[in-house]
C-alpha positions as CSV (number, residue, x, y, z in Angstrom):
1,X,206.2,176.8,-16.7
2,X,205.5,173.9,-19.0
3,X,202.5,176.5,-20.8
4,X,202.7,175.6,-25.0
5,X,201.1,178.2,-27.1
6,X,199.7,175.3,-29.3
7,X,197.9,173.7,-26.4
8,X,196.3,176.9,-25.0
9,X,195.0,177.8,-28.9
10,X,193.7,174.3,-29.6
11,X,193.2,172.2,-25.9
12,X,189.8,173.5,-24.5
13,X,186.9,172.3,-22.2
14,X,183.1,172.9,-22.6
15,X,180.5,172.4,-20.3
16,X,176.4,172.3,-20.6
17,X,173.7,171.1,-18.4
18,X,170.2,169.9,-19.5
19,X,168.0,172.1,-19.5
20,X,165.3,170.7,-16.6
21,X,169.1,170.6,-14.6
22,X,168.8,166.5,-14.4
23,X,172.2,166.0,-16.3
24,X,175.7,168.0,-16.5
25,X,178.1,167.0,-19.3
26,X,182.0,168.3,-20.1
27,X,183.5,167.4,-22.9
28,X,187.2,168.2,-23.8
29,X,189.9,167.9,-26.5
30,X,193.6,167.5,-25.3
31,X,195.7,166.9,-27.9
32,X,198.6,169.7,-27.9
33,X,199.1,169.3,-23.8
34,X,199.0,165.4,-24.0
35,X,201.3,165.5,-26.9
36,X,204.0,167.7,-24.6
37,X,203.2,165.7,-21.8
38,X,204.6,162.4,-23.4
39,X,207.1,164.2,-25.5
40,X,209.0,165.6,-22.2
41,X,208.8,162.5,-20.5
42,X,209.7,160.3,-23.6
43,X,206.7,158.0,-23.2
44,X,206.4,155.1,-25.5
45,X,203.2,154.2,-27.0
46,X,201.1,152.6,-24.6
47,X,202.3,154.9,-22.0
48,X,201.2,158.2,-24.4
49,X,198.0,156.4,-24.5
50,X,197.7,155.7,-20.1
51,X,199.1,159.1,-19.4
52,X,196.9,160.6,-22.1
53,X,193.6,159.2,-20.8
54,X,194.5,159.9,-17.4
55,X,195.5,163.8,-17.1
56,X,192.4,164.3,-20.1
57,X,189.8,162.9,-16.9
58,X,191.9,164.9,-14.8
59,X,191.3,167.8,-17.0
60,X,187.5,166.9,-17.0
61,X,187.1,166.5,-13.2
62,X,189.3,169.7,-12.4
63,X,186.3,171.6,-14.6
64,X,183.8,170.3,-11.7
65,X,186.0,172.0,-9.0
66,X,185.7,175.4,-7.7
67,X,188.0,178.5,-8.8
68,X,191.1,177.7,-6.1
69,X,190.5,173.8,-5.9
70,X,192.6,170.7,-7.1
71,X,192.5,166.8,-7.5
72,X,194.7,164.6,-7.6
73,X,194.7,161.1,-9.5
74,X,196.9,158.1,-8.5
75,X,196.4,155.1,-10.7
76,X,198.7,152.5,-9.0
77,X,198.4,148.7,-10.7
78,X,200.8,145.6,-10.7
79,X,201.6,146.5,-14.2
80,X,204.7,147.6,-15.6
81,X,204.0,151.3,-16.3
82,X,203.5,151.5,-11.9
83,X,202.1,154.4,-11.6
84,X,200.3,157.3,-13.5
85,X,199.8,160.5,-11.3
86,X,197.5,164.0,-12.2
87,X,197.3,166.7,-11.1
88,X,194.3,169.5,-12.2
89,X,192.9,172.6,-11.1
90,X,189.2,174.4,-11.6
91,X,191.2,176.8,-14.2
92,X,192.2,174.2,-17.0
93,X,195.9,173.5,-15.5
94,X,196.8,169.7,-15.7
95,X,200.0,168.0,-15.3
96,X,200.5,164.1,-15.2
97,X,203.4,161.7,-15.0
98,X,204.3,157.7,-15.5
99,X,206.0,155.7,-13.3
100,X,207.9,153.9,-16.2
101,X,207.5,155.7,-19.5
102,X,208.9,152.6,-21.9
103,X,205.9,150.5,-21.9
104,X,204.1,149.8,-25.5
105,X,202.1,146.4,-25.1
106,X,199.6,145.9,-28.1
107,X,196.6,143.3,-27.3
108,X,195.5,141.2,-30.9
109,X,194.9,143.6,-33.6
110,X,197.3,145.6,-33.0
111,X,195.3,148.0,-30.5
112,X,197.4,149.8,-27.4
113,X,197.2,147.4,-24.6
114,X,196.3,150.4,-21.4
115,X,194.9,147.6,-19.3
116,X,197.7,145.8,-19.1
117,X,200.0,148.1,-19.0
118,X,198.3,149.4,-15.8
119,X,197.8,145.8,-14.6
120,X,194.4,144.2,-13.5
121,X,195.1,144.9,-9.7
122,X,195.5,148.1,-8.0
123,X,194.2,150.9,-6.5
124,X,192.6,154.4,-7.6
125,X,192.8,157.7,-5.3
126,X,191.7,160.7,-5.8
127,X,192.4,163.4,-3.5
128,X,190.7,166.7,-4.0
129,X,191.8,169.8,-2.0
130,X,188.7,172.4,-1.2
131,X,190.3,174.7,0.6
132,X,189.1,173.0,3.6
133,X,191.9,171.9,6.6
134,X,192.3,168.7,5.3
135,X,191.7,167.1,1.5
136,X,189.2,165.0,0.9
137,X,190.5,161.4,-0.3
138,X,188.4,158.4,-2.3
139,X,189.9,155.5,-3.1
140,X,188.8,152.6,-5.4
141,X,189.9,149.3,-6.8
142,X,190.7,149.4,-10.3
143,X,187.4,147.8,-12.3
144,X,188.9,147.8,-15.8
145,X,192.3,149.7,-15.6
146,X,191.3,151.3,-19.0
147,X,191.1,154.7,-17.1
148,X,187.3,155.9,-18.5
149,X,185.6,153.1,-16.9
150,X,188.0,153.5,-13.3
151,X,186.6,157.2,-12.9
152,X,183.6,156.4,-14.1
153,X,183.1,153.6,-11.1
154,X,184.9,156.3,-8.8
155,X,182.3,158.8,-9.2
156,X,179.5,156.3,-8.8
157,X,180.7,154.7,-6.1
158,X,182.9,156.8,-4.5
159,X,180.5,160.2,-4.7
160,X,177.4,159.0,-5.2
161,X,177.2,160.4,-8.5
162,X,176.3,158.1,-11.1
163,X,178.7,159.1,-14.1
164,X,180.0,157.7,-17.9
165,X,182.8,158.6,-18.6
166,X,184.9,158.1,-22.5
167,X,188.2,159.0,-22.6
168,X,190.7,158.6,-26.1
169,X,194.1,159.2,-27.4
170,X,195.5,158.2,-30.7
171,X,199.2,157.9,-31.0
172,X,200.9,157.4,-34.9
173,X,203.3,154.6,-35.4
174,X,206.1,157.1,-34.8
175,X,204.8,158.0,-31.6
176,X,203.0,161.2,-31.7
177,X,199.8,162.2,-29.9
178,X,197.7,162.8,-32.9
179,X,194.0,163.1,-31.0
180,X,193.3,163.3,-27.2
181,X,190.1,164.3,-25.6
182,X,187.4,162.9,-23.9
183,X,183.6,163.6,-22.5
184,X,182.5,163.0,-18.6
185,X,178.5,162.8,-18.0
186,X,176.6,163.1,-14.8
187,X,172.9,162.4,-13.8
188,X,171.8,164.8,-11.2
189,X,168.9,164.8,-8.9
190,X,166.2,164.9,-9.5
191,X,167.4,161.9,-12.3
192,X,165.5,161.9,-15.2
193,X,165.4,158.0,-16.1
194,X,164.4,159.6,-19.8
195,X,167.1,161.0,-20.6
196,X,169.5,158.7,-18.8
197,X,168.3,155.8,-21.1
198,X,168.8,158.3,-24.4
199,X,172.3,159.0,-23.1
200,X,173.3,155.6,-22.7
201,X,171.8,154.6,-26.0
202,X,174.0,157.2,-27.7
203,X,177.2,156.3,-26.1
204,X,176.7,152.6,-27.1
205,X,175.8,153.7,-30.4
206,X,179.3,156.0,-30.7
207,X,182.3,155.5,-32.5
208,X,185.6,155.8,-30.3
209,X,186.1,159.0,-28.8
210,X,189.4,158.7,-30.8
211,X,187.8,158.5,-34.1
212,X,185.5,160.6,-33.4
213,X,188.8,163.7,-33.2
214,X,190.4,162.2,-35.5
215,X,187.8,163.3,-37.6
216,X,187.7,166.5,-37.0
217,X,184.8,166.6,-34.3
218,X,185.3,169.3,-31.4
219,X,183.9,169.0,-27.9
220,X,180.9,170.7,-28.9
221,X,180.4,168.2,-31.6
222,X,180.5,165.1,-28.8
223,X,178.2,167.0,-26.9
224,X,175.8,167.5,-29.4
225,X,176.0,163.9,-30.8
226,X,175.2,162.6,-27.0
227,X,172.5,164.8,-26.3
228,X,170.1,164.8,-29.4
229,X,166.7,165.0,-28.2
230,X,167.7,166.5,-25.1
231,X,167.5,170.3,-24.5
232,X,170.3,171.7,-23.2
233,X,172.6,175.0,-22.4
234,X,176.5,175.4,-22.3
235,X,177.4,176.8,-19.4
236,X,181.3,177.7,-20.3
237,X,184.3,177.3,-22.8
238,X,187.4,177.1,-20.8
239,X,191.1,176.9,-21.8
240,X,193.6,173.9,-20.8
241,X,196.8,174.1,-20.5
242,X,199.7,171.6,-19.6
243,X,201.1,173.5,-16.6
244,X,203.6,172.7,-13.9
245,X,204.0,174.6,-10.5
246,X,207.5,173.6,-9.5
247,X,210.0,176.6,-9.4
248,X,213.1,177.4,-8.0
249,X,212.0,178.7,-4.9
250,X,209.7,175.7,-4.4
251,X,212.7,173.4,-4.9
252,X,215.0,175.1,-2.3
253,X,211.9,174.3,0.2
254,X,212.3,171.2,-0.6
255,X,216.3,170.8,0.1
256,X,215.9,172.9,2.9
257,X,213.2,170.3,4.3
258,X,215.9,167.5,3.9
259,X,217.9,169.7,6.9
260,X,221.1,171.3,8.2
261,X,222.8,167.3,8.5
262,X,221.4,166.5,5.6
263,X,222.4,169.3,3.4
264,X,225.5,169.5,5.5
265,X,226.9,165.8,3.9
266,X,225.1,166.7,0.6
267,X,227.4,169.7,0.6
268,X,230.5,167.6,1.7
269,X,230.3,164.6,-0.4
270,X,228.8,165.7,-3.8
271,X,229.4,169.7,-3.2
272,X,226.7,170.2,-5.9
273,X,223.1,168.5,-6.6
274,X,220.6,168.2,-9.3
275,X,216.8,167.9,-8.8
276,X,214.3,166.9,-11.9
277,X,210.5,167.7,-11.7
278,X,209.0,164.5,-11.3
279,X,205.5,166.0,-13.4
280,X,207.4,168.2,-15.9
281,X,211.5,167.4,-16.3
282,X,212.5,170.5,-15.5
283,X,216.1,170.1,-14.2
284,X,217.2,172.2,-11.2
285,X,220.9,172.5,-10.8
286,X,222.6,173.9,-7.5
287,X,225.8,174.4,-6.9
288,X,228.1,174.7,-3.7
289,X,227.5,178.5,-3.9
290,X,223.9,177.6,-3.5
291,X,223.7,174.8,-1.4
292,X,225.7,177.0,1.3
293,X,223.7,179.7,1.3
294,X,220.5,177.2,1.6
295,X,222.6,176.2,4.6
296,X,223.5,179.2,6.1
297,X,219.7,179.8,5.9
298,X,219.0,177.0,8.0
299,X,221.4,177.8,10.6
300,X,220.2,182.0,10.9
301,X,216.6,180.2,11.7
């Protein structure tokens, strides 16, 4: 559910390593799932722009995963947009939400306001789940709130793994998602303090990574851009997708969790219910017919 045929044609990832293996680097366009992203959830245009940069590093750090793994993003600030979550998998699935979705603050000159909208304090988590018994959880205070330069500090901090990180989205003035996409780089061992130093020259060299799509470049493009002079190999091309696993059946669980009391008053008082996706909008509707024979369920266990 929540798959658009423009965002599986156009959204993709790509990923490369240097050749002598000191330095990985993904790089990403987003715009057709960031776009239905902040269309379903009515995001105004600082929101587009938080949500945007948030589920496009999502999208980047799901690619370093393993087939069958997730992460999970919470950026939490005293801001008013609350709260932006993400969710991504190793296979190019993302989905994202906002806390508040009518937030459009603009700092002088007119330019989306992210920071703020976030707020200066707060907290980052990511929680990635491996397979193992229990998912592994990192958490950070927010350095910037301007998203690129949060992960960036995660991964540095957090896993060791020094990391620069640009992340853009353009929205029009009426609101659409008109570019989205980003780039994620890593220095590996053994670090080659070379090539580091070239990298970091080209990034502060760069135009916005929102300029940069606007006009036209591709993920292959930014990586090529960063890493002139530097030898290097793509690994994959990989699809993303907005994507959202709630169902039917997944919702049930979730009633059925509440238990018999619970469902047993809902049933009495309102005789029907409504549940809506928090990640996607997707509206669940269940009616007495329904929510008795959830009950009747719970009573045969």
């Amino acid at each position: 559910m929540g798959n658009s045929t423009d965002s599986i044609i156009t959204d993709y990832l790509v990923r490369v390593i240097a050749r002598d293996g000191s330095i990985r680097a993904l790089a990403c366009v987003t715009t057709g799932l960031v776009g239905e992203l902040c269309r379903r959830h009515g995001t105004w245009p600082t929101a587009s722009a938080a949500l945007g940069r948030a589920v496009t590093g999502g999208a980047l750090m799901g690619a370093l995963l393993k087939t069958g793994q997730r992460v999970a993003l919470r950026f939490e600030g005293n801001g008013p947009l609350k709260k932006i979550l993400v969710e991504a998998d190793a296979n190019g699935a993302v989905r994202g939400c906002v806390g508040n979705p009518e937030v459009s603050l603009l700092r002088e000159g007119g330019k989306l306001d992210v920071a703020a909208a976030i707020g200066q304090a707060g907290l980052l988590t990511v929680t990635k789940d491996l397979g193992l018994k229990e998912p592994y959880t990192g958490t950070v205070l927010l350095y910037t709130s301007e998203i690129a330069e949060d992960l960036a500090y995660y991964l540095t901090d957090s896993e060791q793994v020094p990391s620069a990180v640009g992340l853009g989205v353009f929205v029009e003035p009426d609101g659409a998602v008109a570019a989205a996409g980003g780039f994620l780089i890593q220095s590996l061992p053994p670090h080659n303090d070379e090539a580091v130093d070239r990298l970091m020259e080209r990034i502060g060299a760069m135009q916005p990574v929102t300029e940069l799509l606007r006009q036209g470049k591709s993920p292959e493009g930014l990586l090529e851009y960063l890493f002139e002079g530097i030898p290097y190999d793509t690994l994959e091309k990989r699809a993303l997708a907005f994507v959202c696993s709630c169902s039917r059946v997944r919702i049930e669980r979730v009633l059925i969790s509440l238990g018999r009391d619970d469902l047993a008053s809902l049933l009495a008082e309102q005789g029907e219910t409504e549940v809506t996706c928090e990640f996607c909008r997707e509206r669940y509707h269940f009616g007495r017919d329904d929510l008795e024979r959830l009950l009747a369920g719970i009573s045969a266990m």
